[in-house]
PyMOL CGO cylinders between C-alpha atoms (Angstrom):
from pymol import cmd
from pymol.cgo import CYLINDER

trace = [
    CYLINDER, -6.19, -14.31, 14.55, -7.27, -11.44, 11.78, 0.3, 1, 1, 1, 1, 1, 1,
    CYLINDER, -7.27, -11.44, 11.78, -4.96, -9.08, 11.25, 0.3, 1, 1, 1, 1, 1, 1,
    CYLINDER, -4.96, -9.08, 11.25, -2.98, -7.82, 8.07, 0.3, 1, 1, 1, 1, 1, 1,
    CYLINDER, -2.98, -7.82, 8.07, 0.59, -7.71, 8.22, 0.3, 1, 1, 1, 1, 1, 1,
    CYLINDER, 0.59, -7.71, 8.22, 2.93, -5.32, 6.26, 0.3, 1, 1, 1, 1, 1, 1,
    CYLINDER, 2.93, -5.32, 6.26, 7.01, -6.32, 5.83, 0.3, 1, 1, 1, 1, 1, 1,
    CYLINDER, 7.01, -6.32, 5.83, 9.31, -5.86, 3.65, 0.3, 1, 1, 1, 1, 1, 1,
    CYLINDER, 9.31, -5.86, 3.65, 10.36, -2.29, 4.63, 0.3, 1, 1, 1, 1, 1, 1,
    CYLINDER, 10.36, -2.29, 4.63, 14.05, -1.20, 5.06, 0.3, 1, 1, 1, 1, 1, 1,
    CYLINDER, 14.05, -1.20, 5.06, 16.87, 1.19, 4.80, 0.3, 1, 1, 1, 1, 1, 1,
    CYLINDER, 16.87, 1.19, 4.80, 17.44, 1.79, 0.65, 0.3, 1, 1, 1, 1, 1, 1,
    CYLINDER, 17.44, 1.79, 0.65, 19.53, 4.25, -0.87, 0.3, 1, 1, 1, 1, 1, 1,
    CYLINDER, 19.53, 4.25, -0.87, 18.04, 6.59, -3.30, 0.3, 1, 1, 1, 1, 1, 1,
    CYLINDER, 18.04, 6.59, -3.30, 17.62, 5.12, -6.64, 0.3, 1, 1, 1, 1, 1, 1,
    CYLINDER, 17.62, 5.12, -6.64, 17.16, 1.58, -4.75, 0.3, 1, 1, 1, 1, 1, 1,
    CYLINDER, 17.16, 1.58, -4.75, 13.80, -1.04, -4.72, 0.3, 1, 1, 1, 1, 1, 1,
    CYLINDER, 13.80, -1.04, -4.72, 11.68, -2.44, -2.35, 0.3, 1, 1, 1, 1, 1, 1,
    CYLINDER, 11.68, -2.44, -2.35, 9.00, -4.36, -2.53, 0.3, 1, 1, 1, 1, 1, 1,
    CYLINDER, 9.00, -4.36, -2.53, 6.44, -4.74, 0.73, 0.3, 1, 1, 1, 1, 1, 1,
    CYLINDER, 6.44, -4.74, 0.73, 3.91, -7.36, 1.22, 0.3, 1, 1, 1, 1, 1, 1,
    CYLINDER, 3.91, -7.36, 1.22, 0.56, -6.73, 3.21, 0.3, 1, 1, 1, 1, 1, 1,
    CYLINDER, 0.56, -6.73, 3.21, -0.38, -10.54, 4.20, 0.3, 1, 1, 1, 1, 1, 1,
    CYLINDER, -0.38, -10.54, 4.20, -4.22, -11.29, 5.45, 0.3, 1, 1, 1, 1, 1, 1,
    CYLINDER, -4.22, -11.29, 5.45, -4.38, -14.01, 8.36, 0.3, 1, 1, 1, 1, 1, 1,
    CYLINDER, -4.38, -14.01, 8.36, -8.36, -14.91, 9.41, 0.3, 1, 1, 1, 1, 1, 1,
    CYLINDER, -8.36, -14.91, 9.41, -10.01, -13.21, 6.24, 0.3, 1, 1, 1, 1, 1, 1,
    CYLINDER, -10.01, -13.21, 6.24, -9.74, -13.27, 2.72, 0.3, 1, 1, 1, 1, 1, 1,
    CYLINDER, -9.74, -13.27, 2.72, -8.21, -10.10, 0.64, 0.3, 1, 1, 1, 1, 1, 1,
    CYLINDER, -8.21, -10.10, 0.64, -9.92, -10.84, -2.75, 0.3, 1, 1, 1, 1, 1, 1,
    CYLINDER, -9.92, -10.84, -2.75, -13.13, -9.95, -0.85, 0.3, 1, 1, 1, 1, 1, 1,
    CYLINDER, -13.13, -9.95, -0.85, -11.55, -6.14, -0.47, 0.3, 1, 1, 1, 1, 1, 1,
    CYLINDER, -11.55, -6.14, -0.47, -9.77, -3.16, -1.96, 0.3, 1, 1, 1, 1, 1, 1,
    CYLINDER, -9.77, -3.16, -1.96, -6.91, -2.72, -0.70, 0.3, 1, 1, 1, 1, 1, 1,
    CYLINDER, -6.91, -2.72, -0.70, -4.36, 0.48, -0.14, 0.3, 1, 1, 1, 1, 1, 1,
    CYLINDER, -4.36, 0.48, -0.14, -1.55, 1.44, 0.69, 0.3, 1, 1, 1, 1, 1, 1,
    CYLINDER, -1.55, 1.44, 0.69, -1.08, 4.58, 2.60, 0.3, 1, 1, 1, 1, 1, 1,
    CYLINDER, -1.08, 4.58, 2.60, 1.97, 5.94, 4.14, 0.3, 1, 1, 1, 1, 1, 1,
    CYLINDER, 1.97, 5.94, 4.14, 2.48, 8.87, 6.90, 0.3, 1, 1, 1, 1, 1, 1,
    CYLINDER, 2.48, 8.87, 6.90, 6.19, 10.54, 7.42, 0.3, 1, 1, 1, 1, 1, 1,
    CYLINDER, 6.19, 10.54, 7.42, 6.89, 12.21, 10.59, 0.3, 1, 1, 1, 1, 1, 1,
    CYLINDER, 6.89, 12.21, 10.59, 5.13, 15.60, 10.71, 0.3, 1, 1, 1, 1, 1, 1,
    CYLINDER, 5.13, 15.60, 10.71, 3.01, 14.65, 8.08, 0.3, 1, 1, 1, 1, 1, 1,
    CYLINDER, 3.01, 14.65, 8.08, -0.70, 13.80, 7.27, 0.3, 1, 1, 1, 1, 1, 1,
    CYLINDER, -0.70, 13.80, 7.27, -1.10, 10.42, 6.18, 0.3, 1, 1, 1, 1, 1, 1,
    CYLINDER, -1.10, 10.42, 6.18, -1.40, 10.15, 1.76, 0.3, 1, 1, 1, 1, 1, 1,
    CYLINDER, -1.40, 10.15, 1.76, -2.93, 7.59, 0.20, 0.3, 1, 1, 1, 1, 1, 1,
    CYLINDER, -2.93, 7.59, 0.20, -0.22, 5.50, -2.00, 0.3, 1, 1, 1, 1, 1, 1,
    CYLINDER, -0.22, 5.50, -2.00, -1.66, 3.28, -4.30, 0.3, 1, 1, 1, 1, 1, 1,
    CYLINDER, -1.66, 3.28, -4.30, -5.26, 1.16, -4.63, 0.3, 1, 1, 1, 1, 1, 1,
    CYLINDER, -5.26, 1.16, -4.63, -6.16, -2.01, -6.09, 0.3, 1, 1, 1, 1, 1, 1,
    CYLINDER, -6.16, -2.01, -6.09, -9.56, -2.70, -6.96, 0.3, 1, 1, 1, 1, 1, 1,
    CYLINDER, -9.56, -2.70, -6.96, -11.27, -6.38, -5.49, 0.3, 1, 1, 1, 1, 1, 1,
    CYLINDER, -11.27, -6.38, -5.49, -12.98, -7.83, -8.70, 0.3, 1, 1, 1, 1, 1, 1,
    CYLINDER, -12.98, -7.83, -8.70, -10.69, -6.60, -11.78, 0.3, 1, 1, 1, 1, 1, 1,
    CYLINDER, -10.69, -6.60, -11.78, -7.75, -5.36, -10.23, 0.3, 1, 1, 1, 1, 1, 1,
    CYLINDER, -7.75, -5.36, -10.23, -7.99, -1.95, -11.58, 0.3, 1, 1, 1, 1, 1, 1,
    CYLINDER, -7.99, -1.95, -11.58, -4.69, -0.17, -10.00, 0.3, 1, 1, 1, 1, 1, 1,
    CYLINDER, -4.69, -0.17, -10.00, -4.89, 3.39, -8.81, 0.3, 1, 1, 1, 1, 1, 1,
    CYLINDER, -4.89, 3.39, -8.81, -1.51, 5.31, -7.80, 0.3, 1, 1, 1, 1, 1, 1,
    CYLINDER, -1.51, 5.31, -7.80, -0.48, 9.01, -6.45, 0.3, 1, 1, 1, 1, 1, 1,
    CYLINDER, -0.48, 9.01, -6.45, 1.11, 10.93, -8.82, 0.3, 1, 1, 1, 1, 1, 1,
    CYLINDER, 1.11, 10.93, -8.82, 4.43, 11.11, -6.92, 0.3, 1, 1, 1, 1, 1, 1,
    CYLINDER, 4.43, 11.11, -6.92, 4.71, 7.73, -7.30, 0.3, 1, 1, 1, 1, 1, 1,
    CYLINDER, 4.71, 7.73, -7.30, 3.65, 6.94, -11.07, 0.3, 1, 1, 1, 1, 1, 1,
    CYLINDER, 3.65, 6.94, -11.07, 5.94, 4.77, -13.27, 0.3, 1, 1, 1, 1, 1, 1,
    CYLINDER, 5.94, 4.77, -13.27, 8.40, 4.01, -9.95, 0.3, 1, 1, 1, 1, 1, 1,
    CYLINDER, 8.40, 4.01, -9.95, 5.53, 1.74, -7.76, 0.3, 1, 1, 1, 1, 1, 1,
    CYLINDER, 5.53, 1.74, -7.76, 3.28, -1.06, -8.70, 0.3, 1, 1, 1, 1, 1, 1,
    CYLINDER, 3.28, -1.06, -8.70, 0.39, -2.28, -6.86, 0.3, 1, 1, 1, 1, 1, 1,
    CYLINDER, 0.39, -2.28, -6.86, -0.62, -6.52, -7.67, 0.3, 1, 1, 1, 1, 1, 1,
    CYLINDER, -0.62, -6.52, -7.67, -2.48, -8.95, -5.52, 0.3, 1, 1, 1, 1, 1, 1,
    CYLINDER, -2.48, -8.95, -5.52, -2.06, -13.09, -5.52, 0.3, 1, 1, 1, 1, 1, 1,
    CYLINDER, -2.06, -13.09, -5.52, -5.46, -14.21, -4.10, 0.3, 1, 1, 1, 1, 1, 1,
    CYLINDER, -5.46, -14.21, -4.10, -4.08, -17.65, -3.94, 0.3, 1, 1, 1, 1, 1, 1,
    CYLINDER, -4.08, -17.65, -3.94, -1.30, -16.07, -1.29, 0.3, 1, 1, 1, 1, 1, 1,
    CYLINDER, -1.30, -16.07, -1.29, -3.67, -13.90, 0.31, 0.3, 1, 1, 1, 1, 1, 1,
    CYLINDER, -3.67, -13.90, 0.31, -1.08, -11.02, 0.16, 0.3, 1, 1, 1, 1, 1, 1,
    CYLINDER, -1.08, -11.02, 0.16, -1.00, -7.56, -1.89, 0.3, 1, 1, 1, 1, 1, 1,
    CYLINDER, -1.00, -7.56, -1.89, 2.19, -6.29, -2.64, 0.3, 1, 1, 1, 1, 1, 1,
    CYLINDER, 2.19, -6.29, -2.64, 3.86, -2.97, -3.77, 0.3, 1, 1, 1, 1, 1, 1,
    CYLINDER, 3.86, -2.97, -3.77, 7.07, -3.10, -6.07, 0.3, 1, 1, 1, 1, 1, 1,
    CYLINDER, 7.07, -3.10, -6.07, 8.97, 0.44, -5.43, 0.3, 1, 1, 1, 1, 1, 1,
    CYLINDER, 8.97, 0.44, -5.43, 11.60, 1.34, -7.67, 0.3, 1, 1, 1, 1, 1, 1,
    CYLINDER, 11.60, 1.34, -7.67, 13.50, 4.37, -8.00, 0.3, 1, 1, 1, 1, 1, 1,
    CYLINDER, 13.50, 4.37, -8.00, 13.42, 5.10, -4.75, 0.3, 1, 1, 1, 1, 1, 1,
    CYLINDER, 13.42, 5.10, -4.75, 13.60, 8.60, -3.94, 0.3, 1, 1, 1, 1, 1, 1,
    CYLINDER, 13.60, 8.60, -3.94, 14.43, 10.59, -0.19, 0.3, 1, 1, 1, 1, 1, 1,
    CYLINDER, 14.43, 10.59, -0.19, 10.52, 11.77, -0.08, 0.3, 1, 1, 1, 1, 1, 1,
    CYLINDER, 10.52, 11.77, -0.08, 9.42, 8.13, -0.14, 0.3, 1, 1, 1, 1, 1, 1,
    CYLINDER, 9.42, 8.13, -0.14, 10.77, 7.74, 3.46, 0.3, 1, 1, 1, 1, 1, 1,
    CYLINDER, 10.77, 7.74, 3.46, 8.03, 6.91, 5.56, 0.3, 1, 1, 1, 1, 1, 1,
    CYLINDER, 8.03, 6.91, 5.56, 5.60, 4.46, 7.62, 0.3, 1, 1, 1, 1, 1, 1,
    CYLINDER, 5.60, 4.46, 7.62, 3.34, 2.56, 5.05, 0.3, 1, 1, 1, 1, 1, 1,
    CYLINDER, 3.34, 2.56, 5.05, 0.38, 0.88, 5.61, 0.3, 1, 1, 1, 1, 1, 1,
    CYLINDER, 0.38, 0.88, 5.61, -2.23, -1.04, 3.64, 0.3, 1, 1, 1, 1, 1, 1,
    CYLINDER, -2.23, -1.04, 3.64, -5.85, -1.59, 4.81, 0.3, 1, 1, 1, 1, 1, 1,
    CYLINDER, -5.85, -1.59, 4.81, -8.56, -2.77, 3.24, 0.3, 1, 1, 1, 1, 1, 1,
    CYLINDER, -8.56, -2.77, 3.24, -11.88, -1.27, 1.31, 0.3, 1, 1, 1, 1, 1, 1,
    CYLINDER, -11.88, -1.27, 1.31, -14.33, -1.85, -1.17, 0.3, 1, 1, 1, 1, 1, 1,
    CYLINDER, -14.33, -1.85, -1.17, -13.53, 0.27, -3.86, 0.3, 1, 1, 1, 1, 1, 1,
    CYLINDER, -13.53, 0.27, -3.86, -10.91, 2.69, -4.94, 0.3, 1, 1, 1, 1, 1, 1,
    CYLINDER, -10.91, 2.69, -4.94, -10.61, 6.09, -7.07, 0.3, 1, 1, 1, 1, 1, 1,
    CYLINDER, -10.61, 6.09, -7.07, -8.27, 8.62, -7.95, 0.3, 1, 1, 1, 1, 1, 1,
    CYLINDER, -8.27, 8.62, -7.95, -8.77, 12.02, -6.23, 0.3, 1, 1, 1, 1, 1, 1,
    CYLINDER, -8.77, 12.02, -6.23, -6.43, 14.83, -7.01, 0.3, 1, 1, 1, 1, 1, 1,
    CYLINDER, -6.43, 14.83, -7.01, -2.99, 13.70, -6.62, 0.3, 1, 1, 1, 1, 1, 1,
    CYLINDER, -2.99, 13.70, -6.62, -3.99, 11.01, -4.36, 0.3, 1, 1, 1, 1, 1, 1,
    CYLINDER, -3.99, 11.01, -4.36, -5.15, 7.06, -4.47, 0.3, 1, 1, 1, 1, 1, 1,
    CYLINDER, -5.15, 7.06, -4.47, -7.98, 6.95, -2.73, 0.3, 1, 1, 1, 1, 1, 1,
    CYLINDER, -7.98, 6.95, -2.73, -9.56, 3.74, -0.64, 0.3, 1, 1, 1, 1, 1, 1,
    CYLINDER, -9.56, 3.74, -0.64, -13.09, 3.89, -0.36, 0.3, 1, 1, 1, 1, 1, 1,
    CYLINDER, -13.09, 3.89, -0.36, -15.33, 1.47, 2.23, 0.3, 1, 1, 1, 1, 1, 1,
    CYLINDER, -15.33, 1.47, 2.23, -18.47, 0.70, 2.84, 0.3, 1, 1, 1, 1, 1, 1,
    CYLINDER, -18.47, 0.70, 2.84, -18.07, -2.27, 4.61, 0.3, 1, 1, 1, 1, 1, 1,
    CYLINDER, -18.07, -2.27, 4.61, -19.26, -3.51, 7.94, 0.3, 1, 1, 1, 1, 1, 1,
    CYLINDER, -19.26, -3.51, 7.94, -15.73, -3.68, 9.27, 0.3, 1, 1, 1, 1, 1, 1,
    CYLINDER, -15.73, -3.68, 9.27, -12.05, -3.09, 7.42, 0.3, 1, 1, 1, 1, 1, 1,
    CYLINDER, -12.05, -3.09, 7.42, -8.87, -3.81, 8.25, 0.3, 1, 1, 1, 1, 1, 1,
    CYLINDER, -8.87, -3.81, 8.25, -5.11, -1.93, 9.29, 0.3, 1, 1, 1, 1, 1, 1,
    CYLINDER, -5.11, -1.93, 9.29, -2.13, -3.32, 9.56, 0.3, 1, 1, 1, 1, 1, 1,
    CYLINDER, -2.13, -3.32, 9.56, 0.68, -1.92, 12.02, 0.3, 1, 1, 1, 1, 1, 1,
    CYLINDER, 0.68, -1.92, 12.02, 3.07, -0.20, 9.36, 0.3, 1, 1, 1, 1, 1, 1,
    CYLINDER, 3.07, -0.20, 9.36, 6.72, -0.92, 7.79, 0.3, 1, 1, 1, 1, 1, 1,
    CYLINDER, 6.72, -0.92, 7.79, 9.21, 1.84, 8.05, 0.3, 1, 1, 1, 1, 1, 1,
    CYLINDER, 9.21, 1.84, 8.05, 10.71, 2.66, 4.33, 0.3, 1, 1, 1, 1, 1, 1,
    CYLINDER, 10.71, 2.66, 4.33, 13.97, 5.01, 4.73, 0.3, 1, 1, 1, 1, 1, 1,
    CYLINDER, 13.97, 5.01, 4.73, 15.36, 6.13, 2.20, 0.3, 1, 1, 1, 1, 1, 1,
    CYLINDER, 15.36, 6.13, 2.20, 19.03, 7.61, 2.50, 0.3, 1, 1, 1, 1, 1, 1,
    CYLINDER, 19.03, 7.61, 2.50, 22.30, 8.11, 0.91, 0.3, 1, 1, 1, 1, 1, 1,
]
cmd.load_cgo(trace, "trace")
């Protein structure tokens, strides 16, 4: 079956870590970019953070600069994204999906495609309370 699957989500107090893994079944994720995006109720959906396919070249929102990190093991077929610092406006549904190329626009990481077909996975629910 192809699909990509997010976990790793949870209920964190502010301050607190997660880290959430986006795992590819029926494809392989070095041939993408992949982002993470995440939507909180009421909200339009902002692009997270991007990781380029061939060099790894990271992109990130400014909201979350020096607290996430994007990385990618090929041999695992997964991408994940270390959170730290954790803070109540991080709550939210993320997703990753995949691309072909990433860039930074505004205060946003931005996943760019222009392939045939991409990929979504269903979403992990990050909350973020006290």
């Amino acid at each position: 079956q192809v699909q990509l699957v997010e976990s790793g989500g949870g209920l964190v107090q502010p301050g607190g870590s997660l880290t959430l893994s986006c795992a590819a079944s029926g494809f392989t994720l070095d041939h993408y970019a992949i982002g993470w995006f995440r939507q909180a109720p009421g909200k339009e959906r902002e692009g997270v953070s991007c990781i380029t396919m061939h060099d790894g070249t990271t992109y990130y929102r400014d909201s979350v600069k020096g607290r996430f990190t994007i990385s990618r093991d090929n041999a695992k077929n997964t991408v994940y994204l270390q959170m730290n610092s954790l803070k109540l406006e991080d709550t939210a549904v993320y997703y990753c999906g995949t691309g072909s190329s990433c860039r930074n626009y505004r205060d946003q990481a931005v996943l760019l495609s222009i392939n045939p077909k991409d990929y979504w996975g269903q979403g992990t629910q990050v909350t973020v309370s006290s």
